[in-house]
BABA-508674 format. One record per atom (N, C-alpha, C): z, y, x; atom name. Coordinates in Angstrom, 2 decimals, always signed. Atoms other than C-alpha are relative to their C-alpha. Layout:
% residues N
z:Z	y:Y	x:X	atom:CA .
...
***
This chain:
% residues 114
z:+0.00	y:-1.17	x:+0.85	atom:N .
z:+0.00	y:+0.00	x:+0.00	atom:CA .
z:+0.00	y:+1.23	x:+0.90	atom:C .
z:+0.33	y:-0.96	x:-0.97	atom:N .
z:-1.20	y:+3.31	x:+1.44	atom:CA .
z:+1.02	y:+0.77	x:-0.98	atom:C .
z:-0.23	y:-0.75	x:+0.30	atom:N .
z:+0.66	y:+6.54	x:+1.28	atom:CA .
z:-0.63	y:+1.05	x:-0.07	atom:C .
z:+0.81	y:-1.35	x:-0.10	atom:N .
z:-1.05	y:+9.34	x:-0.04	atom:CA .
z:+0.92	y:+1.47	x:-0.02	atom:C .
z:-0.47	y:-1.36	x:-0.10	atom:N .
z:-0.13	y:+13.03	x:+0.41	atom:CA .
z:-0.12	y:+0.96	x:-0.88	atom:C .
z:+0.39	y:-1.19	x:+1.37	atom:N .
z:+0.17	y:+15.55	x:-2.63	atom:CA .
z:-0.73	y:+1.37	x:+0.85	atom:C .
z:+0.85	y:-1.22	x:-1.12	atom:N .
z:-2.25	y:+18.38	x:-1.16	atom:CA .
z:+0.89	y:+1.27	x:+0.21	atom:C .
z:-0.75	y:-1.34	x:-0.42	atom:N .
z:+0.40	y:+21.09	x:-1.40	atom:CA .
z:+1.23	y:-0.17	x:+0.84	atom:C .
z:-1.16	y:+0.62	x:-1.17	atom:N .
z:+2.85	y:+18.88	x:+0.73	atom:CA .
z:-0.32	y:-0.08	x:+1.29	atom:C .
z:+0.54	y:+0.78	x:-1.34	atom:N .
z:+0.19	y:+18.15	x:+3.32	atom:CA .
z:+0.25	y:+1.50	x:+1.01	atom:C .
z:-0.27	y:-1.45	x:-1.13	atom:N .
z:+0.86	y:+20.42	x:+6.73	atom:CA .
z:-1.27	y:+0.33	x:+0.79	atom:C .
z:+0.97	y:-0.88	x:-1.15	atom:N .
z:-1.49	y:+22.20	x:+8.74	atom:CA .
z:+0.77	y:+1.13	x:+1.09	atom:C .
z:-0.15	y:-0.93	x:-0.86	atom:N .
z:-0.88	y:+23.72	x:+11.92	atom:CA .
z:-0.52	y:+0.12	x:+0.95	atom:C .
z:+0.44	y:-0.50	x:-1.25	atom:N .
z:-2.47	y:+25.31	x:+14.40	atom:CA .
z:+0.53	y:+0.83	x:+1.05	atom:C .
z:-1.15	y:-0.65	x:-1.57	atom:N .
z:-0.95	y:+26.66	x:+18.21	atom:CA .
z:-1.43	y:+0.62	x:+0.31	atom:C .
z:+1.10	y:-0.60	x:-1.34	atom:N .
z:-3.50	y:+29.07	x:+20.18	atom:CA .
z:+1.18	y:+0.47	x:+0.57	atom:C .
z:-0.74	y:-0.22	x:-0.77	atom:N .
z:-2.50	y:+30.44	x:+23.21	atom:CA .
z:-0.78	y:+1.38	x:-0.08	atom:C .
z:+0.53	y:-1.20	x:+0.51	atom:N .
z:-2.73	y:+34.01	x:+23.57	atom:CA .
z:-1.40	y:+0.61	x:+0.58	atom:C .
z:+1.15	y:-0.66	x:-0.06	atom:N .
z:-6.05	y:+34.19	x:+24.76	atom:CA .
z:-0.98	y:-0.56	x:-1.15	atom:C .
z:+0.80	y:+0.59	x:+1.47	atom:N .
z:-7.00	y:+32.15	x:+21.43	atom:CA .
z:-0.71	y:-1.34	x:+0.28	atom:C .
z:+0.42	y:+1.59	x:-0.13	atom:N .
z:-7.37	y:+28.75	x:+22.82	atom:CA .
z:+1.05	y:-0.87	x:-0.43	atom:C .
z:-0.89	y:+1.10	x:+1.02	atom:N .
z:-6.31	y:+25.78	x:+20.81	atom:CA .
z:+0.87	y:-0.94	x:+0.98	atom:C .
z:-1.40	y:+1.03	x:-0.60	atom:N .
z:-3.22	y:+24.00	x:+21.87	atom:CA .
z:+0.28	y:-1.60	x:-0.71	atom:C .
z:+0.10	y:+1.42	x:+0.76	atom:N .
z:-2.73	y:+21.74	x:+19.06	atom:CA .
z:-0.65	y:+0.64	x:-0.99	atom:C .
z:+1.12	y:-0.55	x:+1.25	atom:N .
z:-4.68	y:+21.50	x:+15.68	atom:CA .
z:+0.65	y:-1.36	x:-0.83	atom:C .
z:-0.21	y:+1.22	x:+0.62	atom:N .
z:-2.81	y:+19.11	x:+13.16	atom:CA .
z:-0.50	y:+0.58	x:-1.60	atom:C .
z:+0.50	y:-0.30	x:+1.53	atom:N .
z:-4.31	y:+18.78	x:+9.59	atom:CA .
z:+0.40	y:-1.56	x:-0.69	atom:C .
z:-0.85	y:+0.81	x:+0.42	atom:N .
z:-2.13	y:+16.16	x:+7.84	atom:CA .
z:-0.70	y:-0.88	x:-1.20	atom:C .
z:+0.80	y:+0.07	x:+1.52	atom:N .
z:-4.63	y:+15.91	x:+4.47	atom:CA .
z:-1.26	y:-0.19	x:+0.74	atom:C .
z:+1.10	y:-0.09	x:-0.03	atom:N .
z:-7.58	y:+15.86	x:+6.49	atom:CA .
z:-0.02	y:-0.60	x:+1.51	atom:C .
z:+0.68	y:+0.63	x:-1.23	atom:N .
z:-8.08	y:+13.22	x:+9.70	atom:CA .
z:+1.79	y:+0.19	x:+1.30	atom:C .
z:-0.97	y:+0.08	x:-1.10	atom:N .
z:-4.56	y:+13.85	x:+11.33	atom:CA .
z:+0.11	y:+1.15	x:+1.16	atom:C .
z:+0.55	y:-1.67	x:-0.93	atom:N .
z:-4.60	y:+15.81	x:+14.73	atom:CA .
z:-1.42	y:-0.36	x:+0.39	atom:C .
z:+1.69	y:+0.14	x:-0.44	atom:N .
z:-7.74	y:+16.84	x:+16.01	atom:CA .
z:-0.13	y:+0.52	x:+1.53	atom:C .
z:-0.25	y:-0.57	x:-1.42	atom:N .
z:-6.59	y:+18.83	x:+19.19	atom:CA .
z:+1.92	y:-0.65	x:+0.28	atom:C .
z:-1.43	y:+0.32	x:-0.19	atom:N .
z:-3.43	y:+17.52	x:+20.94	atom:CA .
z:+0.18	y:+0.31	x:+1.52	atom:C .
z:-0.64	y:-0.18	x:-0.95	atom:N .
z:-1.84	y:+19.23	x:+23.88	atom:CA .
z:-1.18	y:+0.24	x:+1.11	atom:C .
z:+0.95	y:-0.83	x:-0.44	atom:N .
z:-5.19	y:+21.13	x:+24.56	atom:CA .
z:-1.64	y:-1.53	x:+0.41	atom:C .
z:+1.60	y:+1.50	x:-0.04	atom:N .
z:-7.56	y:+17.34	x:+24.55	atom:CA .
z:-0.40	y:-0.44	x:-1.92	atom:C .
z:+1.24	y:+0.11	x:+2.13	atom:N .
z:-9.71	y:+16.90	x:+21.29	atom:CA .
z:+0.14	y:-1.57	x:-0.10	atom:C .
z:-0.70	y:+1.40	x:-0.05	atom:N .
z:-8.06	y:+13.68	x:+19.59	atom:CA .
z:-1.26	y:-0.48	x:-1.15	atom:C .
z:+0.87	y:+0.77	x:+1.08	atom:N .
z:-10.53	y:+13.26	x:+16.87	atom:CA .
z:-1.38	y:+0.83	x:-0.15	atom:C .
z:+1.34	y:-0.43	x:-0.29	atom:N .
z:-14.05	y:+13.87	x:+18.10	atom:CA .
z:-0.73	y:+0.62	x:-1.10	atom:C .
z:+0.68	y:-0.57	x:+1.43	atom:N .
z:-15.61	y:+13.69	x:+14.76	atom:CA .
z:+0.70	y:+1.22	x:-0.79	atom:C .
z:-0.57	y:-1.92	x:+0.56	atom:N .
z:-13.99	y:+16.55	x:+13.10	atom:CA .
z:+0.44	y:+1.12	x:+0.59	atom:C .
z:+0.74	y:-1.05	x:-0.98	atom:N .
z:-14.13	y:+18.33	x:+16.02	atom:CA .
z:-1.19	y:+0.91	x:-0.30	atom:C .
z:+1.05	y:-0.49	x:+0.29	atom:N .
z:-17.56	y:+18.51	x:+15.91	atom:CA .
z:-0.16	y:+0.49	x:-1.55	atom:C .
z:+0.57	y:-0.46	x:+1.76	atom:N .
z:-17.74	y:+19.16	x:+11.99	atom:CA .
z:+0.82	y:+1.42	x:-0.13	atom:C .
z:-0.19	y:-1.41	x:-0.06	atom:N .
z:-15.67	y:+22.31	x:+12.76	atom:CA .
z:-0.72	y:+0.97	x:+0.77	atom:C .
z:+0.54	y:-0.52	x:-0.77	atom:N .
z:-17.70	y:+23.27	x:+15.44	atom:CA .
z:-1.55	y:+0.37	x:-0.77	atom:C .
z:+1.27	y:-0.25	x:+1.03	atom:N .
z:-20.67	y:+22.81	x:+13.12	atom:CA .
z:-0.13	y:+0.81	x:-1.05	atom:C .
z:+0.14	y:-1.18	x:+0.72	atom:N .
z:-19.29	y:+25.09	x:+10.56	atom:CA .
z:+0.45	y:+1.11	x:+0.75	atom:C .
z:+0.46	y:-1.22	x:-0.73	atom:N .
z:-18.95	y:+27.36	x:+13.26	atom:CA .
z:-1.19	y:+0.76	x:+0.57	atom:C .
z:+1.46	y:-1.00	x:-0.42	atom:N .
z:-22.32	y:+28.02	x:+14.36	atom:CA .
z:-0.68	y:+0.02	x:-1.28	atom:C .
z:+0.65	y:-0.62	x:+1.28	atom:N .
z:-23.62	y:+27.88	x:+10.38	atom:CA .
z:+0.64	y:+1.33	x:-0.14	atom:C .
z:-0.69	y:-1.13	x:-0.32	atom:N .
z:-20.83	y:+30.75	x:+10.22	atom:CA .
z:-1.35	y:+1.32	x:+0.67	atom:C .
z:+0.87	y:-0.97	x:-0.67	atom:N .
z:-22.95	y:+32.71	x:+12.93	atom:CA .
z:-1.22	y:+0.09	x:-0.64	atom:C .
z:+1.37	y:+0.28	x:+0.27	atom:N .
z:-26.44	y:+31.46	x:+11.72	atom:CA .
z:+0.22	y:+0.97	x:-1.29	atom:C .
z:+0.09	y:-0.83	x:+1.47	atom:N .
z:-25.96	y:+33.00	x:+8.33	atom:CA .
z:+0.46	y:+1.85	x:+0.10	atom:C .
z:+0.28	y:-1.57	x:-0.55	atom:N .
z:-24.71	y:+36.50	x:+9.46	atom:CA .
z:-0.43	y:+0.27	x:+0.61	atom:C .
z:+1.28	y:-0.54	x:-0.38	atom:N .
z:-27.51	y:+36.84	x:+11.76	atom:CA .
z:-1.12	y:-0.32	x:-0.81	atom:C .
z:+0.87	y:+0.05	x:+1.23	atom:N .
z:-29.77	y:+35.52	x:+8.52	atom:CA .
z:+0.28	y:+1.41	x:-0.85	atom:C .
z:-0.03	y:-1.26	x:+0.49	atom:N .
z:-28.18	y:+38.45	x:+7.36	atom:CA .
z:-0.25	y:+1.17	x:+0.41	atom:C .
z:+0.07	y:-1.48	x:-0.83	atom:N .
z:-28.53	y:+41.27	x:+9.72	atom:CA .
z:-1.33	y:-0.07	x:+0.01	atom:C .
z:+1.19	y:+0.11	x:-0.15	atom:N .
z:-32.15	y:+40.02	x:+10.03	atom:CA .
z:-0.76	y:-0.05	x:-1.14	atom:C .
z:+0.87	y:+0.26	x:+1.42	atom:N .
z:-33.29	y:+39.86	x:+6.50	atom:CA .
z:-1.02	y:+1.08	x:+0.43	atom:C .
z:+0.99	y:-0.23	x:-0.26	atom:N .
z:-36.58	y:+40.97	x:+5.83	atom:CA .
z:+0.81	y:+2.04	x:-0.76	atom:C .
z:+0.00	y:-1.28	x:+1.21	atom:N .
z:-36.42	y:+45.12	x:+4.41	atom:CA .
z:-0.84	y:+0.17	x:-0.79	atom:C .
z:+0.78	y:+0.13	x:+0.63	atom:N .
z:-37.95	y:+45.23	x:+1.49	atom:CA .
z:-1.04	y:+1.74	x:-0.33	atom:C .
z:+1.06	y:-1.20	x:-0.24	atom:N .
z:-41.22	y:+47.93	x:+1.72	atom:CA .
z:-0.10	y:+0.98	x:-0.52	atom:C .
z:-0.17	y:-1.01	x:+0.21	atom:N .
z:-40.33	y:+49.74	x:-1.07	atom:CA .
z:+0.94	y:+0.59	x:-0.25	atom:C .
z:-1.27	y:-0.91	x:+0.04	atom:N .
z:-36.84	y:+50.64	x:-0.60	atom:CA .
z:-0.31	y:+1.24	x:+1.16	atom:C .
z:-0.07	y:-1.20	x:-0.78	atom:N .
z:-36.10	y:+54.02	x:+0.15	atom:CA .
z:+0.03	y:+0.29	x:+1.53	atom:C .
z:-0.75	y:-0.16	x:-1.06	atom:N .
z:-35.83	y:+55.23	x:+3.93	atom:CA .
z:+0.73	y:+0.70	x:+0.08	atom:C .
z:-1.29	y:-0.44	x:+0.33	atom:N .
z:-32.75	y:+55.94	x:+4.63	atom:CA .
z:+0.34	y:+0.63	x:+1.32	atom:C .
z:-0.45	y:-0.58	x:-1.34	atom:N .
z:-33.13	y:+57.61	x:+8.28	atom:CA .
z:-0.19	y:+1.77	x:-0.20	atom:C .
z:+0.20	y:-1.66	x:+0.93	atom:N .
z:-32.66	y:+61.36	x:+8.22	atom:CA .
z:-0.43	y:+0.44	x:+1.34	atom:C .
z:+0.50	y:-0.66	x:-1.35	atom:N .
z:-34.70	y:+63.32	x:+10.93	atom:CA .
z:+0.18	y:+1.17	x:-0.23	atom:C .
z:-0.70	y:-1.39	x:-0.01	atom:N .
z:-34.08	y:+66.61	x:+11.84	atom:CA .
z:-1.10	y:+1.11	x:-1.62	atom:C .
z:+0.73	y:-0.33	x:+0.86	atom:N .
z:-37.19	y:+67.86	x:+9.36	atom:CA .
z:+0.65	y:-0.27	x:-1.51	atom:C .
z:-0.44	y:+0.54	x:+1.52	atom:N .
z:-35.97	y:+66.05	x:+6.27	atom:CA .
z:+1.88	y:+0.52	x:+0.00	atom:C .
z:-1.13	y:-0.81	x:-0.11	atom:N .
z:-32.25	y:+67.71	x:+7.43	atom:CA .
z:-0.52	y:+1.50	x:-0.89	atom:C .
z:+0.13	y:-1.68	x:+0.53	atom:N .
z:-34.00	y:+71.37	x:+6.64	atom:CA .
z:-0.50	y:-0.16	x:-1.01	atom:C .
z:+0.97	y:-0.38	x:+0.74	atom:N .
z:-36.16	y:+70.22	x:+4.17	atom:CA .
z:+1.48	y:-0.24	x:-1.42	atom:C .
z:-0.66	y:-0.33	x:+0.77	atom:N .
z:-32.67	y:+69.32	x:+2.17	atom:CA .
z:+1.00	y:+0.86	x:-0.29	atom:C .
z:-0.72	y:-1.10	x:+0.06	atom:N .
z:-30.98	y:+72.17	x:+3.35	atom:CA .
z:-0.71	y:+1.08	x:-0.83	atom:C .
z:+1.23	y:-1.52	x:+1.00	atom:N .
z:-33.86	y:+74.53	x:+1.64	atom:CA .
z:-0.08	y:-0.12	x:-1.34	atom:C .
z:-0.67	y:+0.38	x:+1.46	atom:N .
z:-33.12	y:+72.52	x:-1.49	atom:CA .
z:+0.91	y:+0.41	x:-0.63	atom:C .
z:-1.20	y:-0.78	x:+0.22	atom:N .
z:-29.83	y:+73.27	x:-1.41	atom:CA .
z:+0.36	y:+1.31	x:-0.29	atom:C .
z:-0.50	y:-1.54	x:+0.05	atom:N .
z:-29.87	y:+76.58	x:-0.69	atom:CA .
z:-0.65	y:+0.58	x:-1.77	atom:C .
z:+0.66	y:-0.62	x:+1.31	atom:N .
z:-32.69	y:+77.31	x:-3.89	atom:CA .
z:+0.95	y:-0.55	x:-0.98	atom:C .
z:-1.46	y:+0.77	x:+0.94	atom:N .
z:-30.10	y:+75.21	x:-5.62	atom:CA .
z:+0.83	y:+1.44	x:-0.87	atom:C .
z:-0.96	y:-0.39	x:+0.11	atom:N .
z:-27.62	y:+77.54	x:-4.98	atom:CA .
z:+0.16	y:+1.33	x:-0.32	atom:C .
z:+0.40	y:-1.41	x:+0.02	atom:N .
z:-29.65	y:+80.73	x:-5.33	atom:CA .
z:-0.52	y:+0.22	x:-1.52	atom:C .
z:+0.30	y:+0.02	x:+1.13	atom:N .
z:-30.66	y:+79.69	x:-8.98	atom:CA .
z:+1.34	y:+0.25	x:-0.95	atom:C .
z:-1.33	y:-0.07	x:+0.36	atom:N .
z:-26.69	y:+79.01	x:-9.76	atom:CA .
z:+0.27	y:+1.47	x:+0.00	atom:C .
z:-0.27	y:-1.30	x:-0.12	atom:N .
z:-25.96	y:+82.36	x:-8.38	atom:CA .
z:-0.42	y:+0.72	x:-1.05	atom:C .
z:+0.36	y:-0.49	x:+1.13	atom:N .
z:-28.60	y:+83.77	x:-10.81	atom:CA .
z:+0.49	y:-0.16	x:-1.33	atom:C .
z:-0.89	y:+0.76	x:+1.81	atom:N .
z:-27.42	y:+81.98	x:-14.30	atom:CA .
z:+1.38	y:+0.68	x:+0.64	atom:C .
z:-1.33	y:-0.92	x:+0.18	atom:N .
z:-23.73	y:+83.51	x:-13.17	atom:CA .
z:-0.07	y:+1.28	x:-0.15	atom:C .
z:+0.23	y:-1.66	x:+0.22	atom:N .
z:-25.10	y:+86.57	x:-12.94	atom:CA .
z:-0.14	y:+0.95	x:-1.46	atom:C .
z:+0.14	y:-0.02	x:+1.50	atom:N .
z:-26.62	y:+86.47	x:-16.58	atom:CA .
z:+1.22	y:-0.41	x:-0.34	atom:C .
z:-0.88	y:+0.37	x:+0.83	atom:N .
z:-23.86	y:+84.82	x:-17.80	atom:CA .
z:+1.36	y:+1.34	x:-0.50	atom:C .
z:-1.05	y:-0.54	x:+0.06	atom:N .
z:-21.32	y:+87.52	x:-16.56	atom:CA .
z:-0.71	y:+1.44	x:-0.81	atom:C .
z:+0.46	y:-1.13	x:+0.72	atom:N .
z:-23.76	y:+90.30	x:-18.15	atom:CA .
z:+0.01	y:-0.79	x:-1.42	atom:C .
z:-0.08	y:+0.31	x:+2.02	atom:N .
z:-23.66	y:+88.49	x:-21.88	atom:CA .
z:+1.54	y:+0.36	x:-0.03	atom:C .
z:-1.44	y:+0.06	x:+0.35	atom:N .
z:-19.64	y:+88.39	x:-21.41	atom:CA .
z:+0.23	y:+1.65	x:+0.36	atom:C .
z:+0.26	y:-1.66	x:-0.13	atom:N .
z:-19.83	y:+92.08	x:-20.27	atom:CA .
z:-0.24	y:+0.27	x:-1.27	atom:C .
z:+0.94	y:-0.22	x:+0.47	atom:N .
z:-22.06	y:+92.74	x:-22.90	atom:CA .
z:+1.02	y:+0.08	x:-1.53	atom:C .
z:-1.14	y:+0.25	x:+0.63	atom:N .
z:-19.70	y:+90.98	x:-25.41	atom:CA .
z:+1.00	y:+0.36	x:+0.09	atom:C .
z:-1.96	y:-1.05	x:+0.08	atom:N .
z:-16.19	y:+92.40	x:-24.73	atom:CA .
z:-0.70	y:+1.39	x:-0.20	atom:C .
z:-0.10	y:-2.07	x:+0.24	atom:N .
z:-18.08	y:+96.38	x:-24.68	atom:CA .
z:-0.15	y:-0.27	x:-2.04	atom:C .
z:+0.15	y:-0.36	x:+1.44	atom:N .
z:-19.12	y:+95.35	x:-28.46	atom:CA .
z:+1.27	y:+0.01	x:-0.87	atom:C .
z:-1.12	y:+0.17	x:+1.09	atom:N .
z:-15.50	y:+94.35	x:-29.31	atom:CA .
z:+0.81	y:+0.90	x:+0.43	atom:C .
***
């Protein structure tokens, strides 16, 4: 008769040392130890961590490398397209100015009638 392990009983622990090298590696629910006293005790799941370590990498450089798609916006700002939204801005801000201007002559305009 085997003993099984309730999964929230089972232990895991891992030791690095402080430059982040594995000391021990016990996983209680999953193959026992795998590193013991810095020698790799259980080859195979070794490698199957090591394997979801370089998918790990592979997929965030799948990501950094995706294709850009042709008709998204560009999103680099050169010094030209700097002035050309500063000149925006400013007519922006020179139209605002105007409408306050009107506005404060109707309210003028209004308080002399009352």
């Amino acid at each position: 008769m085997s003993i099984q392990i309730a999964p929230h009983m089972a232990r895991k622990r891992l030791v690095k040392d402080t430059q982040g090298n594995i000391i021990d590696w016990l996983d209680e629910a999953d193959g026992g130890w795998i590193v013991r006293g810095r020698n790799v005790v259980n080859k195979e799941r070794w490698e199957q961590e090591q394997q979801k370590e370089k998918d790990k990498k592979e997929a965030a450089m799948a990501i950094v490398k995706q294709k850009v798609d042709e008709n998204a916006p560009d999103r680099t700002v050169t010094p030209a397209v700097a002035k050309e939204n500063l000149a925006k801005a400013s007519k922006q801000e020179e139209r605002i100015d105007k409408m306050e201007e009107k506005l404060d002559a109707i309210l003028k305009a209004i308080n002399a009638k009352s």
